[in-house]
N, C-alpha and C positions, 0 to 999 in steps of 0.2 A: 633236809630242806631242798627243794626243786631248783634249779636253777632256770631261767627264764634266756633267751636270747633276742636280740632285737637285731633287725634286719636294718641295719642305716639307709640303705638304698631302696628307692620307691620302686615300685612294680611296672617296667614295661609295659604298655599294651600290647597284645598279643597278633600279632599280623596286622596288615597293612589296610587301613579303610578303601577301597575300591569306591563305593556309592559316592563317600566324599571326592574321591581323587577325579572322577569323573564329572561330577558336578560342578567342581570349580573351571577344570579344564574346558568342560562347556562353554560354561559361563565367558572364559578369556576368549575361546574363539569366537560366538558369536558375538563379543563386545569387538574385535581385531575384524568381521566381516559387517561388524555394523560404521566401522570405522573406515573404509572402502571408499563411499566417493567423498569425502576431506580430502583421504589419500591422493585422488584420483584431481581434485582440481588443485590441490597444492604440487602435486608434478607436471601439469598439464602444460606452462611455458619450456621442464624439461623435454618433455616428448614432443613437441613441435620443431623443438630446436634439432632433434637426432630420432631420427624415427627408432623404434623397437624391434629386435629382431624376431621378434616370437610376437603373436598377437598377444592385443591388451586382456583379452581375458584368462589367458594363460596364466601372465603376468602374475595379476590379480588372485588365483587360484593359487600358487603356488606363494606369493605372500602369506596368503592363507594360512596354506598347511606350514610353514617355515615357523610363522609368528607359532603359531597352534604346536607344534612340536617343544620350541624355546619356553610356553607356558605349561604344557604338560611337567617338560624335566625339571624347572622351577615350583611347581606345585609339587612335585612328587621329593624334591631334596627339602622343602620347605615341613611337610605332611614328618619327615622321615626324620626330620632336625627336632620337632617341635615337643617331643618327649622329655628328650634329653636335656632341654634346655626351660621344660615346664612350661610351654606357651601351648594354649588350645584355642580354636576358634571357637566360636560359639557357635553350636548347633540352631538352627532356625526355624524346627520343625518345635522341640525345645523349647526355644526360647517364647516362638509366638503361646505355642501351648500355656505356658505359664502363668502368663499375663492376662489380668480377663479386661482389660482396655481396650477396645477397638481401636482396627488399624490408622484410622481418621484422626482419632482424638494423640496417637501419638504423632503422628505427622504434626498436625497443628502445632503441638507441645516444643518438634522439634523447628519448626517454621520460626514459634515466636521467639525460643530461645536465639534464633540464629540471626534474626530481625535485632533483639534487643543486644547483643556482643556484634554486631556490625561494626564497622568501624565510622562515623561521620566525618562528610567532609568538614573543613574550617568551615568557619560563619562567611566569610569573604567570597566563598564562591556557592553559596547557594543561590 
Protein backbone atom coordinates (compact mmCIF):
# COMPACT_ATOMS: atom_id res chain seq x y z
CA UNK A 1 0.00 0.00 0.00
CA UNK A 2 1.25 3.69 -1.09
CA UNK A 3 1.85 5.93 1.33
CA UNK A 4 0.42 9.37 0.51
CA UNK A 5 2.31 12.58 2.11
CA UNK A 6 0.62 15.93 2.83
CA UNK A 7 2.45 19.07 2.64
CA UNK A 8 1.05 21.12 5.94
CA UNK A 9 2.36 24.47 4.47
CA UNK A 10 0.57 26.42 1.73
CA UNK A 11 2.38 27.31 -1.47
CA UNK A 12 4.03 30.61 -1.69
CA UNK A 13 3.56 32.74 -4.56
CA UNK A 14 6.09 32.82 -6.74
CA UNK A 15 7.91 36.21 -7.20
CA UNK A 16 7.01 39.53 -6.51
CA UNK A 17 3.62 41.28 -8.22
CA UNK A 18 5.29 44.35 -9.88
CA UNK A 19 1.86 45.61 -11.87
CA UNK A 20 0.27 45.46 -8.29
CA UNK A 21 3.25 47.10 -6.44
CA UNK A 22 3.20 49.87 -8.92
CA UNK A 23 -0.40 50.50 -9.02
CA UNK A 24 -0.79 50.97 -5.52
CA UNK A 25 2.36 53.08 -5.22
CA UNK A 26 0.67 55.23 -8.00
CA UNK A 27 -2.08 55.51 -6.54
CA UNK A 28 -0.38 56.87 -2.90
CA UNK A 29 1.59 59.40 -4.79
CA UNK A 30 -0.96 60.92 -6.74
CA UNK A 31 -3.49 60.84 -3.64
CA UNK A 32 -0.08 62.63 -1.50
CA UNK A 33 0.17 65.32 -4.89
CA UNK A 34 -3.50 65.73 -4.92
CA UNK A 35 -3.19 66.46 -1.18
CA UNK A 36 -0.77 69.53 -1.95
CA UNK A 37 -2.65 72.78 -1.68
CA UNK A 38 -4.57 71.61 2.08
CA UNK A 39 -0.85 71.02 2.62
CA UNK A 40 -0.04 74.14 1.26
CA UNK A 41 -2.87 76.64 3.16
CA UNK A 42 -2.63 74.57 6.52
CA UNK A 43 1.24 75.86 6.64
CA UNK A 44 0.72 79.07 5.04
CA UNK A 45 0.50 81.11 8.68
CA UNK A 46 4.00 78.70 9.15
CA UNK A 47 5.74 80.14 6.07
CA UNK A 48 4.74 83.95 6.61
CA UNK A 49 6.02 83.60 9.89
CA UNK A 50 9.82 82.22 8.86
CA UNK A 51 10.38 82.38 5.23
CA UNK A 52 11.73 79.02 3.41
CA UNK A 53 15.14 78.47 2.45
CA UNK A 54 14.62 76.73 -0.83
CA UNK A 55 11.57 77.80 -2.93
CA UNK A 56 8.03 76.72 -2.38
CA UNK A 57 7.99 74.39 -5.26
CA UNK A 58 10.93 72.57 -4.43
CA UNK A 59 9.57 72.17 -1.08
CA UNK A 60 6.47 70.78 -2.34
CA UNK A 61 8.42 68.33 -4.89
CA UNK A 62 10.39 66.92 -2.72
CA UNK A 63 7.39 66.24 -0.22
CA UNK A 64 6.43 64.54 -3.10
CA UNK A 65 9.03 62.15 -3.68
CA UNK A 66 9.65 61.55 0.32
CA UNK A 67 5.79 60.76 1.01
CA UNK A 68 6.06 58.73 -2.41
CA UNK A 69 9.34 56.72 -1.35
CA UNK A 70 7.61 56.02 2.66
CA UNK A 71 4.44 54.49 0.42
CA UNK A 72 6.48 52.56 -2.02
CA UNK A 73 8.53 50.76 1.07
CA UNK A 74 5.08 50.29 2.94
CA UNK A 75 3.42 48.80 0.01
CA UNK A 76 6.17 46.74 -0.85
CA UNK A 77 6.78 45.17 3.22
CA UNK A 78 2.96 45.18 3.25
CA UNK A 79 2.56 43.07 -0.69
CA UNK A 80 5.77 40.86 0.94
CA UNK A 81 3.98 40.16 4.55
CA UNK A 82 0.56 39.45 3.11
CA UNK A 83 1.27 35.62 2.15
CA UNK A 84 2.56 34.68 5.06
CA UNK A 85 0.02 35.94 7.06
CA UNK A 86 -2.87 34.86 4.35
CA UNK A 87 -4.18 38.42 3.68
CA UNK A 88 -4.90 39.27 -0.17
CA UNK A 89 -6.19 42.32 -1.65
CA UNK A 90 -8.79 41.97 -3.88
CA UNK A 91 -7.90 42.28 -7.37
CA UNK A 92 -10.22 44.97 -9.23
CA UNK A 93 -9.92 43.97 -12.74
CA UNK A 94 -11.41 40.51 -11.07
CA UNK A 95 -13.37 41.62 -9.06
CA UNK A 96 -15.41 44.17 -11.47
CA UNK A 97 -15.21 41.33 -14.13
CA UNK A 98 -17.24 39.07 -11.97
CA UNK A 99 -20.15 41.01 -11.12
CA UNK A 100 -22.54 41.72 -13.94
CA UNK A 101 -24.13 44.79 -11.89
CA UNK A 102 -23.28 48.04 -13.13
CA UNK A 103 -20.99 50.29 -11.63
CA UNK A 104 -24.15 52.73 -10.71
CA UNK A 105 -26.37 50.42 -9.18
CA UNK A 106 -23.50 49.46 -6.71
CA UNK A 107 -22.81 52.79 -5.75
CA UNK A 108 -26.37 53.43 -5.05
CA UNK A 109 -26.46 50.04 -3.01
CA UNK A 110 -23.46 51.31 -1.26
CA UNK A 111 -24.85 55.22 -0.79
CA UNK A 112 -28.13 53.64 0.77
CA UNK A 113 -26.51 51.38 2.92
CA UNK A 114 -24.30 54.09 4.29
CA UNK A 115 -27.49 56.58 4.46
CA UNK A 116 -29.46 54.05 6.41
CA UNK A 117 -26.22 52.92 9.32
CA UNK A 118 -25.71 56.85 9.78
CA UNK A 119 -25.80 57.64 12.77
CA UNK A 120 -28.87 60.33 13.78
CA UNK A 121 -28.67 63.12 15.67
CA UNK A 122 -30.99 63.37 19.01
CA UNK A 123 -34.64 64.55 18.38
CA UNK A 124 -33.66 68.00 20.35
CA UNK A 125 -31.39 69.26 17.85
CA UNK A 126 -33.04 68.78 14.54
Amino acid sequence: MGETTVNPTPALPIGFRWKEFWLLTGAGAVSVALLMPYMLVMTEPLIARKPLLIPLPAVMAIQVVQSSVLIALFVAAGMLAAPRIVARAPNPATSLAAHSVGLAARLRSVNVTALWNAPHPPADQR
